[in-house]
N, C-alpha and C positions, 0 to 999 in steps of 0.2 A: 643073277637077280640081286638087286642090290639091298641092303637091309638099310632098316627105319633110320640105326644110328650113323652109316653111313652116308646117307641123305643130310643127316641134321650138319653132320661135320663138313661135308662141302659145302652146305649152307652157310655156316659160319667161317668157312676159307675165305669165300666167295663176299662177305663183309667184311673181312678183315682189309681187303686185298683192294676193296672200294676206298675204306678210311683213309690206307696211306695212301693210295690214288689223289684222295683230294689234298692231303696233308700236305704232300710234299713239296708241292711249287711255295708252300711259307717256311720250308724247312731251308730253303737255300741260303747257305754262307753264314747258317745258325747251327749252336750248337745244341748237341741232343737236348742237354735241359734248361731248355732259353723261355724263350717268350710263347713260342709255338703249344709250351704245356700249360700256359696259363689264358691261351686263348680262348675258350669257353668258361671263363671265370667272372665273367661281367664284365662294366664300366671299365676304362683306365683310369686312376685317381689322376687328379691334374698335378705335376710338379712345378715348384716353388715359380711363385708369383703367376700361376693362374687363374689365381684368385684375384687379381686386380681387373680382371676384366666385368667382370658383375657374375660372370657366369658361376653357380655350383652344382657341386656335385654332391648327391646323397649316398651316403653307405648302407647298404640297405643291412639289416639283420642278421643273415648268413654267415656274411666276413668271411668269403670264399677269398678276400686277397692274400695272395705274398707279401708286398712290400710296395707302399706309394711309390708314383711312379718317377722314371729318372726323365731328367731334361728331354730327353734327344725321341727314344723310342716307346715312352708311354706306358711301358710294362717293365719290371723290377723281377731280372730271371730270379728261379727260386733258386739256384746253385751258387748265388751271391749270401746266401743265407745260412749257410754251414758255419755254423760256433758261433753265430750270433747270440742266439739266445740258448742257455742251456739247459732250460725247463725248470721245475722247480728246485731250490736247491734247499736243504734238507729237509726235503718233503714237508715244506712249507706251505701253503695254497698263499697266494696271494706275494710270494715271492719271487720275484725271475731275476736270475741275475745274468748281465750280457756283457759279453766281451768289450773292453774298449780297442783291440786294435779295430777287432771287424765295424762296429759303432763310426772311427772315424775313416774308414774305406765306406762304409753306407752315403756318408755324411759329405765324401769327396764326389760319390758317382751324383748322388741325389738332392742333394743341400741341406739348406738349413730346415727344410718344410719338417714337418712331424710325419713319421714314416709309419705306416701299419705294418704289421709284419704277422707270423703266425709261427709260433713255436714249436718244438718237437714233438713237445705231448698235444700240440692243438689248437691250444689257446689263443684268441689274437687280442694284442696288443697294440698300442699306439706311442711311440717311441718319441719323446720330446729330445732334439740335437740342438734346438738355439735359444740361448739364455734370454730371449728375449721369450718364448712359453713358459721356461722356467717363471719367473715374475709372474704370469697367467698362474700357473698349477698351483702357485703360492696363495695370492691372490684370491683363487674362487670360495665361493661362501660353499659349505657345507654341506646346502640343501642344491649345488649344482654338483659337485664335484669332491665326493666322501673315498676317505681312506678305505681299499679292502680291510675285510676281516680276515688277516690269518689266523691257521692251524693251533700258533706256538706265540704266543703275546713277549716277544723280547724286549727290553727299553732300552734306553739310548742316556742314561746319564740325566741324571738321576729320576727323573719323571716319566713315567708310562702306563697313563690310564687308557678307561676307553675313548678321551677325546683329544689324546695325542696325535701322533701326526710321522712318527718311527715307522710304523708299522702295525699298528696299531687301529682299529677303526675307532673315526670321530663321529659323534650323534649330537644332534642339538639337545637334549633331555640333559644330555652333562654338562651344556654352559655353566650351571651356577656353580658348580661340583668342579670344576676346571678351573672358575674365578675364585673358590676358597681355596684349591689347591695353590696357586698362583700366588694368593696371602700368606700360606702355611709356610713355602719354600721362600719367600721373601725374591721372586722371580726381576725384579725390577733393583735390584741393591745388589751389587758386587761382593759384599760381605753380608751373610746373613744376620738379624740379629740377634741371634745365639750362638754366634759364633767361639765366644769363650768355652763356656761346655761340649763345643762339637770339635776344637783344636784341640782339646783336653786329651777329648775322647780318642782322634786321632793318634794322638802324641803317644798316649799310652798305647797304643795297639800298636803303630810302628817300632816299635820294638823288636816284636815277630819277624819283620823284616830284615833288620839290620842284625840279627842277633847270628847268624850264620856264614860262612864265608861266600855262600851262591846265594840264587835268589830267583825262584820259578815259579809257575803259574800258578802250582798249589799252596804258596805259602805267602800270595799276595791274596788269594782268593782266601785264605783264615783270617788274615791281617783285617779284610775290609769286609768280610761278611761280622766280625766281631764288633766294628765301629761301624756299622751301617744300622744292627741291631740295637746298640748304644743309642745313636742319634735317632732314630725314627721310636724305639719302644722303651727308652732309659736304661741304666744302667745293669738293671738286674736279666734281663733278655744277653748278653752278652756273651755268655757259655752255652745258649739253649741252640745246637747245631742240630738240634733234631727239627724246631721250626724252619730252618734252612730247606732242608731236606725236605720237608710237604711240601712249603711252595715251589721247591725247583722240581717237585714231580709234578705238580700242577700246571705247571707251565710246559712239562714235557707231556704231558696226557694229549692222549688224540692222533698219534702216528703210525699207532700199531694198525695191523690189516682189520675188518672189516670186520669179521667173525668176533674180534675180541671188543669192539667198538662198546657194545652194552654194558660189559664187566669193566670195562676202563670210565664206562662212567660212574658207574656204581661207586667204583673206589674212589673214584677222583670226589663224590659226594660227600665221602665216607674223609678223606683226605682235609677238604675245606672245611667242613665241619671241624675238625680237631684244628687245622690252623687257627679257625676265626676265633675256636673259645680259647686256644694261648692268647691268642693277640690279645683280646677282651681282658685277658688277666691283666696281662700285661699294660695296657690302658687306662684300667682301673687306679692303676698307682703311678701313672707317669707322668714326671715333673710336667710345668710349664714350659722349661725349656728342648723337651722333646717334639718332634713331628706331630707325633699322637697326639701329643698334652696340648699344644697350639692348635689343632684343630679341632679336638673337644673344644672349645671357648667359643667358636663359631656360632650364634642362633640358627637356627636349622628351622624357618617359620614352613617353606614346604615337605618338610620331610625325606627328600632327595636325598641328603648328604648319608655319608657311609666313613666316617674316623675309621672303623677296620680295615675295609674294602679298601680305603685308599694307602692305610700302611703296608698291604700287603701290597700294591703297587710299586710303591716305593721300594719296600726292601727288596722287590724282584728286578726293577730296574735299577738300583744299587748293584747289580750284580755284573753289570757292566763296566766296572770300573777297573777290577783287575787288570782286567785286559787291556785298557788303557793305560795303565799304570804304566805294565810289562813293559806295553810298547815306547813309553815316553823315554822310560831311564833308557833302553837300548839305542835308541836314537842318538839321547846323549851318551851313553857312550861311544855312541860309534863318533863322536864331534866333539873330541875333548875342550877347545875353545868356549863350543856353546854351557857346555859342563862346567866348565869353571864356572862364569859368568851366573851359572842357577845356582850355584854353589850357595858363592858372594851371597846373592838375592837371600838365601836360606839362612845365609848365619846372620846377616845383617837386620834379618825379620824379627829377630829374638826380640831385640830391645825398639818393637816398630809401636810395641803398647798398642793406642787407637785403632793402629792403622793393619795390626796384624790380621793375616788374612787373603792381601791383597795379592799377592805376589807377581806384578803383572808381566816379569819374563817369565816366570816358568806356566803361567796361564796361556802366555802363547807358544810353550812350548807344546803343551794338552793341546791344544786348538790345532798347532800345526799336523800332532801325533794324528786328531781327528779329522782333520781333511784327508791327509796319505791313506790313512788305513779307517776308514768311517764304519760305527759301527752299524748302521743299515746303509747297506752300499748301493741301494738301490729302495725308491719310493712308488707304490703301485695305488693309483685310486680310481673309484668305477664312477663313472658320469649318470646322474638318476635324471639327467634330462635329456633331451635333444641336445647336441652343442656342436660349434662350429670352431674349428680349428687352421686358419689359413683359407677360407674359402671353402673348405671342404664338411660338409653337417656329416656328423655323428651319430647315430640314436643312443636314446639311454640304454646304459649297463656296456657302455665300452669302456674297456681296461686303458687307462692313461698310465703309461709308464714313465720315473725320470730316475736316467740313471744317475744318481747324485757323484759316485765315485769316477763316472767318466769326467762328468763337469769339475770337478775340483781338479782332477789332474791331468786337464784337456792341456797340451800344452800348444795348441793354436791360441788360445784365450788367455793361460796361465803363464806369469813367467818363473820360470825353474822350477815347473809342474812337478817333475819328482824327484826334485831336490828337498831337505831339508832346511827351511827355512822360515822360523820363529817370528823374523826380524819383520814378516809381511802382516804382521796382526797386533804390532802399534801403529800401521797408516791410520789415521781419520777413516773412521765409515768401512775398513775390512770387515767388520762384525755383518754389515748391512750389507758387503757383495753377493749379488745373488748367485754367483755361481759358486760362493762357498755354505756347507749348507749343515756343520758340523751337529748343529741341534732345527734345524730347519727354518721357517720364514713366515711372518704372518700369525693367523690365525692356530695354527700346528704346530704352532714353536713349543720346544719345549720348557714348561715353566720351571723344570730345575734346570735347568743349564748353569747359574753363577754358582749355585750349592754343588753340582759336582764339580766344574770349576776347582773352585775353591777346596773339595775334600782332596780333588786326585793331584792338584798344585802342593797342597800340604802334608801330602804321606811321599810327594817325589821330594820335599824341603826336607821332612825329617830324615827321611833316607841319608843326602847328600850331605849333609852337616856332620856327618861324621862316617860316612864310608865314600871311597869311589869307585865307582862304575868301570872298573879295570878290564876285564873281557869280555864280550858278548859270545854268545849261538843264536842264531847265525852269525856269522862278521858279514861288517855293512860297510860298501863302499863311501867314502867320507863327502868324494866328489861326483861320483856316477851316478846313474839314475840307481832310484832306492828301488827294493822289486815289490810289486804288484800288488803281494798279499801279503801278511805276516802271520802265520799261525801261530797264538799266544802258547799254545803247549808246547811246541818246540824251541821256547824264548826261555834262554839260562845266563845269566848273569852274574860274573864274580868279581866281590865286594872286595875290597883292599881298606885299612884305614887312612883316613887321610893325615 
């Protein structure tokens, strides 16, 4: 006699045994995890230039795809998608960072079309591979096509509000708040015009640096959290390293597990609070030619603007500069040539009067450190509308990805993508190539871009004017491809006089 649960399991033999019955005549001369597993997933997206025939295709809401489809067979196996995307990285939302080898194997099966894909944790995404979208993603106004909000608000040198374009989300309420910022920073002038007191301020700080025979992460990050305070709150904020320390836990608030989610806000309340009244002090008595001081002068007739709110911007994306520093001098060291040469530029500045400031090798030698090693390696923004990509419509709230670090050192597009090369950003219009994206494009650009410029050009001039850049860690091939990443903590540099 046979029992209940025995009936139910030959039941379920007996479907199982149907499924690959049917399955198996598409299984042929395919491998187990081919196209056969994404056959009940919908539509095939059309691959590149199916859209010239009038026809499109809708993505409906779901976003059950792997990856647009390749030329030949219509479906994009999921097995092609191992290390492309590696989910969030430091637990960031709104950040995915993706491989460039796998990026250009995608890009060779699939083309130029913009690929959807779906990541480990889930998410899908839409993966811009031809610099002809890039110009688009630049391009779209705000009310199509808005930056995610991430978790951890990081800048990019020297500006990173809410209507940035790093990583950062952009909202139209900050237009005017973005156009005084854009005044404040003097966004359009190569030399800010404050620059006497903020070279000052530099000069004096660089000291820090050069004062020892190495030179690492933690004693560039004194050096420019001291002249960062200087220049945005005046001079008297300059030893206040307790202010540091609020805003960098305010920026790191929001990581922890769930449980602790309520007390992290609490503190984080408790944290800005005491930020905003230093800042305010600090405001209260700050020259004219500080950040602060220039944006108090602003008429504020809708009440919008925030002088605190946006110092504390500033001084957090200021904090992005160490790390560019690290990376510039090791460059040059690793390229003694180029090193002379910024040298020259550094002492011959001294007596440049007017003109000091400008320094425009060693500005492209910053620009080139920020193409190689970018500090948002990747730009992520959600579509609030319908939108049409290649042929193919979207619905609102799809994530558009562009990997920015692929494209600077795609070396199908780029030439001597991971070489070392300064000399590519005195061409005419480098600043304006879209595939270079070191402060980004359009509407998203960043309006400090010439003021960091300018401060990370001039603490790598004070440096070099009287020490040199004698040994690196890592050591960097002079002539071989440079590697991938650089982690600024493991970046040591020893100084020699010259």
């Amino acid at each position: 006699m046979r029992t209940v649960q025995g009936a139910a399991l030959d039941g379920l033999r007996a479907r199982v045994r149907a499924l690959a019955a049917r399955r198996r005549p598409e299984r042929v001369g395919r491998s187990p995890r081919s196209e056969a597993q994404l056959a009940d997933r919908g539509p095939a997206l059309p691959g590149p230039g199916a859209g010239g025939s009038g026809r499109r295709t809708f993505v409906g809401p779901s976003f059950r795809y792997a990856a647009a489809a390749p030329r030949s067979t219509g479906r994009a196996p999921l097995a092609d998608l191992g290390g492309l995307l590696r989910g969030l990285a430091r637990s960031r939302p709104g950040e995915v960072r993706a491989s460039a080898a796998a990026l250009r194997a995608l890009r060779a099966r699939h083309g130029d079309a913009p690929a959807l894909l779906r990541t480990r944790s889930g998410r899908t995404v839409l993966v811009l591979l031809d610099p002809q979208d890039l110009r688009r993603f630049y391009a779209e106004p705000v009310s199509l096509l808005a930056a995610a909000l991430p978790g951890k608000c990081r800048g990019s040198l020297p500006e990173e509000s809410a209507d940035s374009d790093s990583g950062c989300a952009r909202s139209e309420p900050g237009a005017e708040r973005r156009q005084v910022s854009a005044e404040v920073l003097a966004a359009d002038r190569p030399v800010h015009p404050s620059c006497g007191p903020f070279l000052a301020a530099l000069a004096e700080e660089a000291r820090h640096l050069a004062a020892a025979p190495t030179l690492d992460l933690a004693r560039a990050r004194y050096t420019v959290h001291r002249a960062a305070r200087r220049i945005v709150l005046g001079d008297a904020a300059a030893g206040d390293e307790e202010l540091t320390g609020w805003l960098t836990q305010l920026r790191d608030e929001g990581g922890g597990p769930r449980a602790g989610r309520v007390r992290a806000a609490r503190s984080a309340r408790s944290v800005q609070d005491k930020a905003r009244a230093r800042i305010e002090e600090y405001a209260a008595r700050a020259g004219e030619d500080t950040l602060v001081g220039r944006a108090a002068r602003h008429t504020d007739p809708t009440g919008s603007l925030d002088p605190v709110g946006q110092a504390q911007h500033w001084l957090l994306a200021m904090d992005a500069v160490p790390e560019t520093l690290l990376r510039t001098l090791l460059l040059l060291g690793a390229h003694p040539a180029e090193q002379d040469l910024a040298a020259a530029e550094a002492v011959a500045e001294v007596a440049a009067g007017a003109d000091r400031g400008r320094l425009p090798r060693l500005r492209a030698c910053v620009r080139e450190s920020l193409r190689l090693y970018p500090v948002v390696p990747d730009l992520i923004r959600v579509t609030r509308a319908e939108t049409e990509w290649r042929g193919v419509r979207y619905p609102a709230g799809t994530s558009v990805l562009l990997p920015v670090a692929f494209h600077q050192r795609d070396p199908e597009r780029v030439p001597a993508a991971h070489v070392f090369v300064p000399g590519r950003w005195k061409n005419p219009g480098a600043d304006q190539d879209i595939r270079m994206a070191p402060f980004s494009h359009g509407g998203g650009r960043c309006p400090g871009d010439q003021l960091g410029l300018m401060m990370t050009a001039a603490l790598c001039a004070e440096v070099l004017r009287s020490r040199r850049v004698a040994g690196t860690r890592p050591v960097l091939d002079p002539v071989g491809p440079l590697p991938a990443t650089l982690d600024p903590h493991g970046i040591r540099l020893t100084l020699t006089r010259r």
